[in-house]
N, C-alpha and C positions, 0 to 999 in steps of 0.2 A: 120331731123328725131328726134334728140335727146333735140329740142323744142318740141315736138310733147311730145313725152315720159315725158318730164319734166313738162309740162303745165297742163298734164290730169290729173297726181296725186292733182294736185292745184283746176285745176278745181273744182273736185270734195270734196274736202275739203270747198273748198268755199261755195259749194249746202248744205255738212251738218253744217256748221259753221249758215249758214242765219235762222233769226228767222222764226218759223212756225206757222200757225193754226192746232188748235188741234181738233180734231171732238169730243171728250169726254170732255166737259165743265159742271163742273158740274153733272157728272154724265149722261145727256143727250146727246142723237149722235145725230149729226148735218149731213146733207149729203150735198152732192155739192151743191145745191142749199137754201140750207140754211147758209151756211159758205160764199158764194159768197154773199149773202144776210146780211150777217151780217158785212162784210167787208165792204160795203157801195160805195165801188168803180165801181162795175158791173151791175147798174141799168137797163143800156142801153139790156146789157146784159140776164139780167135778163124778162126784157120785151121784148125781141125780143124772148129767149126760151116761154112765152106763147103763143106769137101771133105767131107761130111757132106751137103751141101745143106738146113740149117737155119736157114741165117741169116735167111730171108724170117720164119718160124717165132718168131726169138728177137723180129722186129723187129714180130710182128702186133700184133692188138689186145691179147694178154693178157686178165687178169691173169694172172703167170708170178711164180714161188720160182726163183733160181738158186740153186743152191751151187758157184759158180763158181772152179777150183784156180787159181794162180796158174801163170803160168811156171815159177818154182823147184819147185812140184807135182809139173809135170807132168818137171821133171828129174829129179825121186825114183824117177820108175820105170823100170825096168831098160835098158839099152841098146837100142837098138833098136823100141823097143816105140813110139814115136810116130809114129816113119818108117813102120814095118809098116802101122799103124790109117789111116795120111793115103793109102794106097796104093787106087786107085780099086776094085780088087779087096775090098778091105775095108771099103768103105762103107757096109752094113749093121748090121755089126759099132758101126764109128767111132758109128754113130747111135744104136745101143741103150747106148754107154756115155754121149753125151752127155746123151740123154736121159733118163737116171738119176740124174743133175744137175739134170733140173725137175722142178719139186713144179706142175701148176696150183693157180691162186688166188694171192693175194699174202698171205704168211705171213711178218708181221714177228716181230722178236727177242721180243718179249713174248709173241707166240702161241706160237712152236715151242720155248719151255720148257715150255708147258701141257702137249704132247705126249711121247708115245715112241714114235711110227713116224711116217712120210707116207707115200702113194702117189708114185710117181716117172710122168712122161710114159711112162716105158719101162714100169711094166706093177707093177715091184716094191715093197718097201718099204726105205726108209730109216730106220735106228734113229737115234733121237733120246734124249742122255743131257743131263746134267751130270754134273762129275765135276771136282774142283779145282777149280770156281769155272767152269770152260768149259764151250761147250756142245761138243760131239761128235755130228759126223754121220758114224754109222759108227766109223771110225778115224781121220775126218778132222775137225779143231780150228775151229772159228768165228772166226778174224782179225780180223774185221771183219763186222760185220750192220748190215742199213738200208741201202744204196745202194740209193737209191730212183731209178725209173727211171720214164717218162711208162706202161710197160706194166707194172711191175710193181716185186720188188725184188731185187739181189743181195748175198747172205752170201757174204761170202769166207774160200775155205778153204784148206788148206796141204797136201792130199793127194788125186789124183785116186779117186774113186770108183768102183769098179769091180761092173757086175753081177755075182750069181751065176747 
């Protein structure tokens, strides 16, 4: 127990210590899908929210939680399996896994250690650990948390998330 006590004050030192994206660049607000866009790492990502027809969605008013996989993520998973989900025939499908990627409300680093689940936009839950010093959503590692975005914010993670 008194790992547990010790780790989380760290934890969370560590989430505000890491550098961030800032949605005010220049005077101009950037929203999640523009920040993810300018990042240059979530293309996959980014194309799968419009053959999805989300991106009006990612860019509304918010506030919106991404846990957003990077490109190398979404290479992790099996052959074929991205081509498949982008196919217009599977756009249902492509929507209920992106959407289990948003949490509504804006849930920074410091909140989502409080927890162990969230609600996702798609309907289910998200398990929420620590574990080594990381946070863990799912199976997937916290990279990066706090890219703050004018609608909301994105945690970036290292493995697409997938419904059950």
């Amino acid at each position: 127990m008194l790992k547990k006590i010790i780790s989380l004050p760290l934890i969370i030192a560590s989430f505000m210590l890491m550098s961030v994206a800032h949605a005010d660049h220049h005077g101009m607000k950037k929203d999640i899908v523009d920040v993810a866009a300018e990042n240059g790492s979530f293309t996959t990502l980014i194309a799968a929210a419009k053959a999805a027809g989300l991106v009006d969605t990612l860019k509304g008013d918010g506030p919106l939680t991404v846990f957003a996989p990077t490109d190398d993520a979404f290479a992790k998973l099996p052959n074929g399996t991205v081509e498949t989900l982008l196919k217009p025939e599977n756009k249902d499908q492509l929507a209920a896994v992106l959407t289990y990627h948003v949490v509504p409300g804006k849930v920074m680093a410091a909140d989502i250690v409080k927890v162990d689940s969230a609600k996702t936009a798609q309907g289910q839950n998200l398990a929420v650990k620590v574990a080594d010093g990381k946070v863990m959503i799912n199976n997937a590692t916290v990279i990066m948390a706090d890219v703050k975005a004018s609608n909301g914010v994105i945690h970036v993670i290292d493995t697409v998330l997938l419904p059950q």
